[in-house]
C-alpha positions as CSV (number, residue, x, y, z in Angstrom):
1,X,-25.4,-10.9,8.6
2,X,-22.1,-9.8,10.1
3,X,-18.8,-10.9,9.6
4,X,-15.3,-9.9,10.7
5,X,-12.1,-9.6,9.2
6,X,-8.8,-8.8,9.0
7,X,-8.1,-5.4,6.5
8,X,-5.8,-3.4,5.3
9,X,-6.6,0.5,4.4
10,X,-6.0,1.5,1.3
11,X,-7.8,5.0,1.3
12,X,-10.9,6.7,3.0
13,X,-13.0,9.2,0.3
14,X,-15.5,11.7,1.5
15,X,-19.3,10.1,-0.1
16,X,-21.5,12.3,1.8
17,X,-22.4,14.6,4.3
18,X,-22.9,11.5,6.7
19,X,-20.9,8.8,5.1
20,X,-17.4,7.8,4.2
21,X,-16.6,5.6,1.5
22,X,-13.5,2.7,2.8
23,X,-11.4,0.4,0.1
24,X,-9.4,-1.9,1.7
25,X,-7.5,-5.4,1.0
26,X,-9.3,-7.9,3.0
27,X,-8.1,-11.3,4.5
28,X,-11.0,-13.1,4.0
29,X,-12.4,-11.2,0.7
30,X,-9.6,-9.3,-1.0
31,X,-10.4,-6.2,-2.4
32,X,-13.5,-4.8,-0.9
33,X,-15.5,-1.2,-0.3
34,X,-17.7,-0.5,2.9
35,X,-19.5,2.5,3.8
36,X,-18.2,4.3,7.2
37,X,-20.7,6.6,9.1
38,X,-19.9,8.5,12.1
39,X,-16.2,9.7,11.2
40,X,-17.2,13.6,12.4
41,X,-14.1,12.9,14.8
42,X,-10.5,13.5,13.8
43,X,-9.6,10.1,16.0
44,X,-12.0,8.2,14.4
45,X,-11.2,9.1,11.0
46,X,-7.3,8.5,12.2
47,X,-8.2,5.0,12.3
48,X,-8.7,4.4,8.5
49,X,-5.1,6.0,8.0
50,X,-3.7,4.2,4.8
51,X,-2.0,1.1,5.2
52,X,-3.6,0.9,8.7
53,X,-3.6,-3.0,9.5
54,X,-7.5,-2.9,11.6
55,X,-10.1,-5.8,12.2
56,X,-13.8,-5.0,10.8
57,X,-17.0,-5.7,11.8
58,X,-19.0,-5.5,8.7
59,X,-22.2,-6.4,7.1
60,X,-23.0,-6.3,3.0
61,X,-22.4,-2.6,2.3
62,X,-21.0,-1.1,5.1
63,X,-18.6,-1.1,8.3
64,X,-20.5,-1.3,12.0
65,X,-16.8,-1.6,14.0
66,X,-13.2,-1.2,13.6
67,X,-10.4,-1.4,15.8
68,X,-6.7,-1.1,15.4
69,X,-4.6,-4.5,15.3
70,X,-1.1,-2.6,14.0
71,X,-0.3,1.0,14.7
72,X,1.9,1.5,12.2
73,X,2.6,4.9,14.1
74,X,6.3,5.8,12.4
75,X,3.7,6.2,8.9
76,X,1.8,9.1,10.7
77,X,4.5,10.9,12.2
78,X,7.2,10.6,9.7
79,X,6.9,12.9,6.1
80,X,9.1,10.0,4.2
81,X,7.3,7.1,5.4
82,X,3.7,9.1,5.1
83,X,4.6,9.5,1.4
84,X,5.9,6.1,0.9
85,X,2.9,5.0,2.5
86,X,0.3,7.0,0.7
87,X,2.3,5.8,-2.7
88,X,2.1,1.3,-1.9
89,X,-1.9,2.2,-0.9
90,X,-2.2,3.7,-4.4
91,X,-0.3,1.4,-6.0
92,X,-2.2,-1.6,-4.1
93,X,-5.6,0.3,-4.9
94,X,-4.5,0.2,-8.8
95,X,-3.4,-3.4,-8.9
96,X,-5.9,-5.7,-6.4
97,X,-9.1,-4.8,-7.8
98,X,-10.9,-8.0,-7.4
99,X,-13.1,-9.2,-4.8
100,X,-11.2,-12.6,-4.1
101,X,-9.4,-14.1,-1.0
102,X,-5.7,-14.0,-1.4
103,X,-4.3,-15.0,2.3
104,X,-0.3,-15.4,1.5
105,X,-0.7,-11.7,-0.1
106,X,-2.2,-10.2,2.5
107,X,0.5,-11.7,4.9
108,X,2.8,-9.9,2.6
109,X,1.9,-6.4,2.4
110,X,1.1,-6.5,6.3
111,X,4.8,-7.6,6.7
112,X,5.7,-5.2,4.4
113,X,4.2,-2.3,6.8
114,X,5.3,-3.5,9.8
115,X,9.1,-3.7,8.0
116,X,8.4,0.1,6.8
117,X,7.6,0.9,10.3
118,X,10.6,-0.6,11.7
119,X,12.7,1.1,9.5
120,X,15.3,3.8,10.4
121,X,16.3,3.9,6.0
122,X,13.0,4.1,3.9
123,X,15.0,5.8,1.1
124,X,14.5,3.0,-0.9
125,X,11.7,1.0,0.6
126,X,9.2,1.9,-2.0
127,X,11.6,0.3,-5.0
128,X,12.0,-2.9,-2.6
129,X,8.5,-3.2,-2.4
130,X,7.5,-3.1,-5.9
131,X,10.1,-5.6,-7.1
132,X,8.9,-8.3,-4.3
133,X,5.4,-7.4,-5.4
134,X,5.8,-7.7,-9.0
135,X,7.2,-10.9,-8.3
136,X,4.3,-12.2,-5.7
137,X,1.9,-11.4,-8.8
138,X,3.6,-13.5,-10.8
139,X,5.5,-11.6,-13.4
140,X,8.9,-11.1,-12.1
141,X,11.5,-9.3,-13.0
142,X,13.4,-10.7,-15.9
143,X,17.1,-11.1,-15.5
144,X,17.7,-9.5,-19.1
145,X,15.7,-6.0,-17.9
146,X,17.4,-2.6,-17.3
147,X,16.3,-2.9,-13.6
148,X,18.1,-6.1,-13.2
149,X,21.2,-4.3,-11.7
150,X,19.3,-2.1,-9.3
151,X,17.4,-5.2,-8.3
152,X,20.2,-7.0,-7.3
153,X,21.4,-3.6,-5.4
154,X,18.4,-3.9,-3.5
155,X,16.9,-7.2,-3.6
156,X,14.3,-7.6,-0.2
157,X,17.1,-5.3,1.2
158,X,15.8,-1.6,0.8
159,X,18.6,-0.2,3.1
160,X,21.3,-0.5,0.5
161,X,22.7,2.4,-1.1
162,X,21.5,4.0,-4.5
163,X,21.9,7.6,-5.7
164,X,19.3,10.2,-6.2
165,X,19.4,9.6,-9.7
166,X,19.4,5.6,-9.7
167,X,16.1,5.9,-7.2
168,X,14.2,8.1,-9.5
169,X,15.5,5.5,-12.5
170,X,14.3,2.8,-10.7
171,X,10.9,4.0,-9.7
172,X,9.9,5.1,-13.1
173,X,11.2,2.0,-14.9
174,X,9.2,-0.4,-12.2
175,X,6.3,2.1,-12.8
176,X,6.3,1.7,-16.7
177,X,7.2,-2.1,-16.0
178,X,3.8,-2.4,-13.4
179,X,2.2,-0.4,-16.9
180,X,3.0,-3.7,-18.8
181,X,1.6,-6.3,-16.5
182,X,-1.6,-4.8,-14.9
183,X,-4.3,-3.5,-16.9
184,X,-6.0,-1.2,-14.4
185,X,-2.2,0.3,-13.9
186,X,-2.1,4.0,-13.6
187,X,1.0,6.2,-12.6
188,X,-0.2,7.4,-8.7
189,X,-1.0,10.8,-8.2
190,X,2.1,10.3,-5.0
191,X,4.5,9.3,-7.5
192,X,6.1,13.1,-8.0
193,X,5.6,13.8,-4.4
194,X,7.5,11.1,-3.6
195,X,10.5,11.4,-5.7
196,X,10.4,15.1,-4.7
197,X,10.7,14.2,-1.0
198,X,13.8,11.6,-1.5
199,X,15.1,14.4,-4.5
């Protein structure tokens, strides 16, 4: 039986000569893997970019369509955003592992793409992110942390200004704070690319 829905793509791994293996966040499912065949072509496989917003057409195990329904194209073409991209679909890959609906939290991350998109100041997008995030799981930020200051530096505004050095604090204290809270948590392998690329 077939069934469509909204996703988002979290990462596309090789699984055979003929197949692709797809985890996405799903509106109607949550997390969820589907085998892709038939990605010989560069723009096909360009469609299961991560943190591509596309609409499946699905049955049990694997995907029969997909289209595009959010071109986030400033994540392809620009090297920040690429990493800061690549860096939310690991962390999103490490922290929603289960198979169950979660409609508000896909609303968010979507939002969150298109903002990172529209963005001409991603410097700081990825520390944004994770603090809303943390708090959308339910275990906020405590007002008594160490990253209580930068959070109010940023709050849901990643444009303001923070130096090199406060960034890279920041990041690794929300990494080892994300450590704490989620017990599938592991540091993503993007996390030195990308405080290389905003060093």
């Amino acid at each position: 039986m077939l069934a469509a829905t909204d996703a988002i793509v979290l990462s596309l791994q090789p699984y055979s000569d003929k197949a692709h293996i797809l985890h996405a966040y799903t509106r109607t499912g949550g997390r969820a893997n589907y085998k892709v065949f038939g990605l010989g072509r560069k723009n096909a496989i360009g469609i299961y970019t991560p943190l591509s917003v596309v609409q499946l057409t699905t049955d049990e195990h694997s995907v029969r369509t997909a289209q595009l329904t959010f071109v986030p194209t400033t994540l392809t073409t620009d090297p920040y955003k690429r990493t800061i991209a690549l860096f939310i679909a690991e962390v999103l890959s490490h922290v929603l592992r289960h198979p169950m609906p979660d409609e508000p939290m896909f609303d968010f991350i979507a939002q969150a793409i298109q903002e990172l998109d529209r963005t001409d100041e991603p410097q700081n997008f990825h520390i944004a992110f994770l603090i809303n995030f943390a708090a959308k799981l339910g275990f906020a930020i405590p007002e008594e942390s160490q990253i209580t200051i930068r959070r109010k530096q940023i709050g849901s505004n990643h444009q303001s200004q923070m130096t090199r050095r406060d960034r890279q604090a920041a990041l690794r204290a929300l990494c080892d704070y994300f450590a704490e809270h989620v017990e599938t948590w592991q540091n993503p392998r993007s996390l030195d690319v990308l405080i290389e690329v905003f060093n």
